[in-house]
N, C-alpha and C positions, 0 to 999 in steps of 0.2 A: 436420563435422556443423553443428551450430548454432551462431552466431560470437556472442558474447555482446553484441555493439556493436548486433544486429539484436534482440535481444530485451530488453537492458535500457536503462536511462539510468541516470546518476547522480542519484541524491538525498542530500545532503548537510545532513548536522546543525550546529548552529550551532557545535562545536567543532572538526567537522571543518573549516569556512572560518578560523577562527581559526588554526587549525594548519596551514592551508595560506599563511596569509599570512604567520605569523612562517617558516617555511622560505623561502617568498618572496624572503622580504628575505634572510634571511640564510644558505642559500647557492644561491641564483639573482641574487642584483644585484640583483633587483626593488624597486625602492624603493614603498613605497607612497603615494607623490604620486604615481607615475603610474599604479598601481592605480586610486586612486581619478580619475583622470582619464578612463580607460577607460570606469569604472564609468558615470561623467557620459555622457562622450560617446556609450556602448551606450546609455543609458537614454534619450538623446534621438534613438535613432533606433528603437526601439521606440515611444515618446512617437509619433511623426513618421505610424508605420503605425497606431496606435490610435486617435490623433486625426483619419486621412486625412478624416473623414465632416465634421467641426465645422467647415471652413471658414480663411480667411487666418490665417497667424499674425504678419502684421503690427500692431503694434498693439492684440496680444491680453492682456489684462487676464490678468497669470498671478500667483499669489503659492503661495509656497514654505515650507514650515514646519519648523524643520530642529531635530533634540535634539545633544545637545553630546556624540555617538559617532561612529563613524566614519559612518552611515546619514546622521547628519543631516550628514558633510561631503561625502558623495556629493549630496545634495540643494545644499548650498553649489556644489558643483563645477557641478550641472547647470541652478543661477541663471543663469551665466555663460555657456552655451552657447544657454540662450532668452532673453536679453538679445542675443545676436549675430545671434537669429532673426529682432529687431523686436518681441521681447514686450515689455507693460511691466511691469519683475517687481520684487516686492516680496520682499524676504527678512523673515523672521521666527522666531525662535531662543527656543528654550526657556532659553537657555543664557546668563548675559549675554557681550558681544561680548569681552570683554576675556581673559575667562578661557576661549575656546579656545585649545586648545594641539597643537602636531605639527603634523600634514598635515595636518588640518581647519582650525586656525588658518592656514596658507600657503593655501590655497584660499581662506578667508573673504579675506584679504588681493589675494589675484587678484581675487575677485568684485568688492570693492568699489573697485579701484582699475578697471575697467574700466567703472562706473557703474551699478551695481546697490545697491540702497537697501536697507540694512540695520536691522533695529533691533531688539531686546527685546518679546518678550511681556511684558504687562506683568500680571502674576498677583497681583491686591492680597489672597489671602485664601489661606492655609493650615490649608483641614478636611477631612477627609472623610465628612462628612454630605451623604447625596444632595442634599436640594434645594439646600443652598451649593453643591454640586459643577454644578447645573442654575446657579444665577445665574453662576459664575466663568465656563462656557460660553458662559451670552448675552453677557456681559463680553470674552469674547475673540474674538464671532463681530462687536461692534459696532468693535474693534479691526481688523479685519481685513477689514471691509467699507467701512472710514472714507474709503475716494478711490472707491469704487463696489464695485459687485459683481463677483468675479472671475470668469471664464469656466472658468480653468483652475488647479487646483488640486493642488501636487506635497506628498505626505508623503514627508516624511524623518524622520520624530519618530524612531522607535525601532526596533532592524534585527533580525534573529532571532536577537541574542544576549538579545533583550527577554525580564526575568524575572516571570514573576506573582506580585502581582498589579499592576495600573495604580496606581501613586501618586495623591494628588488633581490637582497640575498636570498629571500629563500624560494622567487621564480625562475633564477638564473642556476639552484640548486635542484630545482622539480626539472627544466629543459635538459639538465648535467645526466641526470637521474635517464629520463627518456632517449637521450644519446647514446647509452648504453643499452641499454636495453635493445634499439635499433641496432646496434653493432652486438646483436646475441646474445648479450647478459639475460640470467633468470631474474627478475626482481621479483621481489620477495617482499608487501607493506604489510606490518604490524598496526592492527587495528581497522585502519582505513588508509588508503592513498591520498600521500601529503597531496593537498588542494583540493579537494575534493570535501564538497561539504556534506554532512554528516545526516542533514533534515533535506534535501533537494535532490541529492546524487549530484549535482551538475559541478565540472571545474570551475575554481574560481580565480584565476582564469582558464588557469589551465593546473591540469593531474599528475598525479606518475602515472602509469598505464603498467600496471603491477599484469604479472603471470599467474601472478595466484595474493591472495589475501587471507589475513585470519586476522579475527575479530572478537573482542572478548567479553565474556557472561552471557550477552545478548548481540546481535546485529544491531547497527545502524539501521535508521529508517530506508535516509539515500542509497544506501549498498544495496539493499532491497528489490529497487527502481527499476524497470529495464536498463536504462541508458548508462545506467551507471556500470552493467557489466563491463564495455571495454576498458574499464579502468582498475577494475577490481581483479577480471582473469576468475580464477577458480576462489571463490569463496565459502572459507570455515570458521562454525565457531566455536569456542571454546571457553568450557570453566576454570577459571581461579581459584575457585576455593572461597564465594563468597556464602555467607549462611544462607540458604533456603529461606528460613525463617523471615529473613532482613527482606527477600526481594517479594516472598509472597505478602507480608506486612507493607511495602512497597514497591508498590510494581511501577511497571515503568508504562511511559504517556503513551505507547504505543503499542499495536498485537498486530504483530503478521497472520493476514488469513491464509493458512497452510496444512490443511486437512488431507488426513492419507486415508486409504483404503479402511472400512470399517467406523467414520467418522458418524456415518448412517447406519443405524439396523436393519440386518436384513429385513425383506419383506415380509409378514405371515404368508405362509399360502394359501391361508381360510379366506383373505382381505379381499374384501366386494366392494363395489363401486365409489359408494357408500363414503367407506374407510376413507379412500382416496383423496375425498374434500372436493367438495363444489366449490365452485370460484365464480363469481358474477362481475362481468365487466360491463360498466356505466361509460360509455363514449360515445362517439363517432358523431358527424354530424356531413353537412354538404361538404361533398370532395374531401373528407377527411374518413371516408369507411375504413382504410387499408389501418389505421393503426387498432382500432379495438380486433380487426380479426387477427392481425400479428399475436397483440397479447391473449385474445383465443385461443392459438395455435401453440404457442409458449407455454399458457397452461395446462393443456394436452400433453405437449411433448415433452412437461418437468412433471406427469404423474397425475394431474388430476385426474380423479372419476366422472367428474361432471362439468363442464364447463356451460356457461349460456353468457348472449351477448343481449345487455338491455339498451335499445335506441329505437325512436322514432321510425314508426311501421314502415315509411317510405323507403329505409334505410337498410333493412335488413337483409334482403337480397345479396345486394353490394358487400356485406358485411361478412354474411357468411361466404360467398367468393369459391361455388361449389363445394365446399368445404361438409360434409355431413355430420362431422364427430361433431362439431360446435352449433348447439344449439340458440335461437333469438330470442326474444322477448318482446315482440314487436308491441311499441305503444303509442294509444292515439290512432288515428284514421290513417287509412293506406297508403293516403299521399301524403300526410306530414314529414319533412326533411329538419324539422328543426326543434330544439326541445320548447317544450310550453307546459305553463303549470298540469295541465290536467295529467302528463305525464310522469310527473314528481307524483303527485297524488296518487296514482296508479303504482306506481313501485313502492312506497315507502312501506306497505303492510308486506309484500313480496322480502324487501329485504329486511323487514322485522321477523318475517314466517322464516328469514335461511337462518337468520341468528338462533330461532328457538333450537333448530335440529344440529346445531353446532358442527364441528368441520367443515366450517365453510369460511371464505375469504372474499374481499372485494378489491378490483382494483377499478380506481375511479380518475378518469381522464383524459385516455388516450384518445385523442380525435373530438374530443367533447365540444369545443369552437369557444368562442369566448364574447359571444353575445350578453346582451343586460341579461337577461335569463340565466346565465349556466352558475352565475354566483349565488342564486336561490336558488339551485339545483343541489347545487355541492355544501349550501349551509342546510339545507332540510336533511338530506342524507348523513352529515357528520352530526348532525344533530338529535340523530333520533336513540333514546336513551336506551333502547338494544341494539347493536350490532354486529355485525362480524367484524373481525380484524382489517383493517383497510389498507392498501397502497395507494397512495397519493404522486400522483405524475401528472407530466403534461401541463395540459390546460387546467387541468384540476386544482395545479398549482397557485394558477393566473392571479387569484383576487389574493392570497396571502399576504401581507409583510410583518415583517418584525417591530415593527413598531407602530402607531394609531395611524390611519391617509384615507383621504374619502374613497368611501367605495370598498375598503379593504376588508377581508373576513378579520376575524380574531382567530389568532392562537388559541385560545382555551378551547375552540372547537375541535381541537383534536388532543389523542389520548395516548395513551406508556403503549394499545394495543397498535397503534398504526405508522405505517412507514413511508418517510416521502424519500422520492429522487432524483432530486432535480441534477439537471447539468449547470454548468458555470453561469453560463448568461442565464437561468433562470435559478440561480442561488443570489445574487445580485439584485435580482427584483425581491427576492423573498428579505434581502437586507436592506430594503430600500436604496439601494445604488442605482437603479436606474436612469434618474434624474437628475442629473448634476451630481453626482456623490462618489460616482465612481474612484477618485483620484484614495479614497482607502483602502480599495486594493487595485494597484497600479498593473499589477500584474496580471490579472483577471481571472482570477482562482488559476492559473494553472500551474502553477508551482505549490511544493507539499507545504513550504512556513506558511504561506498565503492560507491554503484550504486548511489546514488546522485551526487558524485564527477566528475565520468564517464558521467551522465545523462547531467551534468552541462560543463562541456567540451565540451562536444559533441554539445550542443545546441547551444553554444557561435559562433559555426561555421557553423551551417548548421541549415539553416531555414525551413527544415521539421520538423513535429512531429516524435518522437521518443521513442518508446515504449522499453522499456527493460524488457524481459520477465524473468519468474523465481519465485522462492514464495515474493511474495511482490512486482507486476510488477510495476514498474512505465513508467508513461507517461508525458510526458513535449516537450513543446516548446519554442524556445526564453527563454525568460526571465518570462514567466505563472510560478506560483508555480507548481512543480512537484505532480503530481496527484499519489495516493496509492489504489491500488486494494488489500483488503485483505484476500487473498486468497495464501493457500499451500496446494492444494489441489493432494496428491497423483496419482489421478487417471488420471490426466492429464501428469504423467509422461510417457508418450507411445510414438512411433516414429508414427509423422504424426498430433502431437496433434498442433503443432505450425503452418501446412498446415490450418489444419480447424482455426484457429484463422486469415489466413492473408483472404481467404476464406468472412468469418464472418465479417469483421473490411470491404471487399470489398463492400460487399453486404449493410451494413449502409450506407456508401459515392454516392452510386449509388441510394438509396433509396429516393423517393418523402414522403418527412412527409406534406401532407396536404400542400404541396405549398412550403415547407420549403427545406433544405439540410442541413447536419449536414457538420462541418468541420472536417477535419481531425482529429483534437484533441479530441472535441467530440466524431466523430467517434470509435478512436484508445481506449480513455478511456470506453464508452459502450462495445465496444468488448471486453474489457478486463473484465468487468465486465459479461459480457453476457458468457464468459468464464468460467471464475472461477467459477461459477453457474452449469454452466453445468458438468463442472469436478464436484461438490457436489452432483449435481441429478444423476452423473454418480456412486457416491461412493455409494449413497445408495441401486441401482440395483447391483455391483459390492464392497462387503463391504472389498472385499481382494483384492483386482485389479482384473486383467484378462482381463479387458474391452481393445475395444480397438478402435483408433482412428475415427473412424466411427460411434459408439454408442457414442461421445462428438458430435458428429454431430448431431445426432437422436436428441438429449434433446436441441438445440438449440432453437427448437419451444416454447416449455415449458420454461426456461430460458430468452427468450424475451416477451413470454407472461407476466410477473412478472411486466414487466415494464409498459405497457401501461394501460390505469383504468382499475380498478379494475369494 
């Protein structure tokens, strides 16, 4: 089926490089002098392709700005390899020179016995009031400009084990840093851009605003992020030389979802309807039709053979919304608008008879309403000891929490086959935050420490996949590293956009790849990806918004096209 090397990357958190270096060393031989030689030497041949455009680097005015961690002795290490280029490089240390120690200290010692000019920032003022924090910068930018102006400019200040927030030296060092750069320097950050945190992407307070970055073994989470590109510039990354062995024995907390061409097998061309996967959507209710036909139209336009929409006979008109590909299921009498037992009882042999013929999917939610009824709706349905693969959204979500509340379904009701998606305010209810509680996450899921915390809670208890959507959706199961879709894409801000996503994510799980089935997680991360694509192909027919939940539908085709060969 899908090889996971074709659809994810590694993203690794700053504990996890820490934990990969002390095993490193101690039991691989790996010393970390030659880590961080590595580190040097990758970074100047990344350096090499970034700077191709700016011209000789003989004689190139480069200075280095390096903090007293291991970031700033990879910045020491890579003085030494553009001194060998012909640059003329100036080292500059947060740190004074004496009191480096370890591997940073033996590299400082390589650089400057090879002739690389070392010496002290020299930081005459310890405050943190902005405008001192403005003079100590001009102070440090009139330091560092004192034999001319630099062409090229390397941060090594602080690596992504950097904690918020910026101390005064080292934010009057980050503004030093961004002066240059505004007055034409290339800057050039090792690792990640001093201030910039390493799980959020976001300045803390403030970044370098790097030209280009290179990152090592794995990327950073936050580097990842949209937002975090103005900070980062052109981002690469690069091996050290650490054992395979070690990282696939320990992987890291995080997988960028990143699938190229060929991720999916092609199509057969014998493949009949059939193959396709039937997908059954459980919604809709008064004034709520437009979301099950969204996820309708989503499952159509991500591939299924067969789609049908189950609600209340009154409903079904409205539902299908001219629409002929998408078939109804109308239950109960012609005017019924609301679900009621006899209707459960009418389906549940219907979705027992789609499990028997297998390739088939449900998604159960969208527009469903949240009457006394739809909680014995949604517990008959996940209840019944055959069925298809489920996605759980919407209202479908409503009666869940994480812990016992009158009224609430149970967890155990769902299974390792089925995939929920909630958005922020309805992951909050699924944690019982709604009521008073909220102040445990202050932030409201929308920052990536925040949703991993949530993401990690959640999974510890409940062995479906769990998609938490939002800019920077993640997807996780169990104890799998949390999977990152990197995507904040605007034009998916619409009501109905998260229909066509459960829709979409149906339509995968129901789908025959050549003999294969995707699993849920699988499933939940492609949709997530097949997603965020689409909201991009959406922005660019729609560069202001306007669009709307329907045209993310339309581009579903072209967005799953991407994936399979080229």
């Amino acid at each position: 089926m899908i090889a996971p090397d074709l659809l994810f990357s590694p993203l690794a958190a700053p504990e996890d490089i820490a934990r990969w270096d002390r095993r490193a060393a101690a039991e691989y031989a790996l010393p970390t002098l030659l880590l961080m030689e590595n580190a040097a030497r990758e970074a100047l041949r990344a350096l090499e392709t970034a700077w191709a455009q700016n011209g000789d680097w003989n004689g190139l005015e480069a200075l280095v700005l390096a903090g007293g961690g291991n970031n700033g002795g990879d910045g020491i290490a890579l003085s030494r390899h553009l001194l060998n280029r012909g640059c003329r490089v100036r080292l500059f240390t947060l740190t004074a020179l004496g009191r480096y120690r370890g591997t940073s200290r033996s590299h400082l010692n390589m650089a400057r016995l090879a002739g690389v000019r070392a010496q002290k920032l020299h930081l005459p003022m310890r405050t943190a009031e902005a405008a001192h924090i403005d003079d100590l910068a001009r102070g440090l930018l009139r330091q560092l400009e004192g034999e001319g102006r630099p062409r090229l400019v390397v941060d090594a200040l602080l690596g992504a084990g950097f904690r918020a927030p910026l101390r005064a030296e080292a934010l009057a060092a980050v503004r030093a840093l961004n002066l240059l750069h505004e007055r034409g320097a290339f800057v050039f950050a090792l690792d990640i851009p001093s201030g910039l945190d390493a799980l959020s992407g976001r300045p803390a307070p403030e970044a370098v605003r790097a030209d280009a970055t290179v990152t090592f073994t794995a990327a950073k989470p936050g580097l990842c992020l949209p937002w975090a590109a103005e900070y980062t510039g052109q981002l690469r990354t690069r091996e050290i030389g650490l054992p395979a062995k070690l990282l696939r024995e320990d992987p890291a907390a995080f997988r960028l979802i990143n699938p190229g061409p060929g991720v999916l097998p092609a199509p057969d061309q014998r493949m009949h309807k059939a193959q396709k996967g039937r997908v059954l959507i459980v919604g809709g209710s008064a004034g709520l039709t437009g979301a099950p036909g969204l996820a309708a139209l989503a499952a159509a336009r991500a591939g299924a053979g067969l789609v049908t929409v189950a609600a209340p006979a009154g409903l079904c008109a409205d539902i299908k919304h001219g629409r002929p590909e998408i078939m109804t299921l109308p239950l109960g009498a012609p005017a019924d608008r609301e679900w009621r037992p006899a209707h459960l009882e009418a389906l549940l042999p219907y979705v027992a008879e789609l499990a028997k013929g297998g390739r088939s999917a449900l998604a159960l939610g969208p527009g469903l309403g949240r009457t006394a009824f739809t909680a014995d709706l949604v517990r008959g349905l996940l209840g019944l000891p055959e069925r298809p693969p489920l996605v759980l959204d919407a209202d479908g979500l409503f009666h869940f929490r994480l812990e016992a509340a009158p009224g609430a379904l149970p967890l155990s009701l769902l299974r390792t086959g089925d995939a929920l998606t909630p958005h922020p305010g309805e992951m909050l209810r699924l944690l019982n935050c709604s009521e008073g509680r909220a102040a445990e996450y202050p932030g409201r899921l929308l920052e990536l420490p925040e949703r991993l915390r949530a993401l990690r809670r959640f999974c510890a208890a409940c062995p479906a996949t769990l998609l938490l959507k939002g800019a920077g959706t993640l997807v996780a199961q169990g104890q799998a590293p949390a999977a990152l879709a990197p995507f904040a894409e605007p034009n998916l801000a619409v009501g109905g956009s998260g229909d066509v996503l459960s829709g979409l994510i149906a339509a995968l799980l129901a789908r025959d790849f050549n003999g294969a089935r995707l699993t849920p997680l699988l499933a939940a991360c492609l949709g997530a990806y097949a997603h965020g694509r689409a909201g991009r192909l959406t922005r660019r027919k729609f560069p202001a918004g306007g669009n709307l939940a329907s045209d993310l539908a339309e581009m579903l085709p072209l967005a799953l096209a991407e994936l399979y060969p080229s």
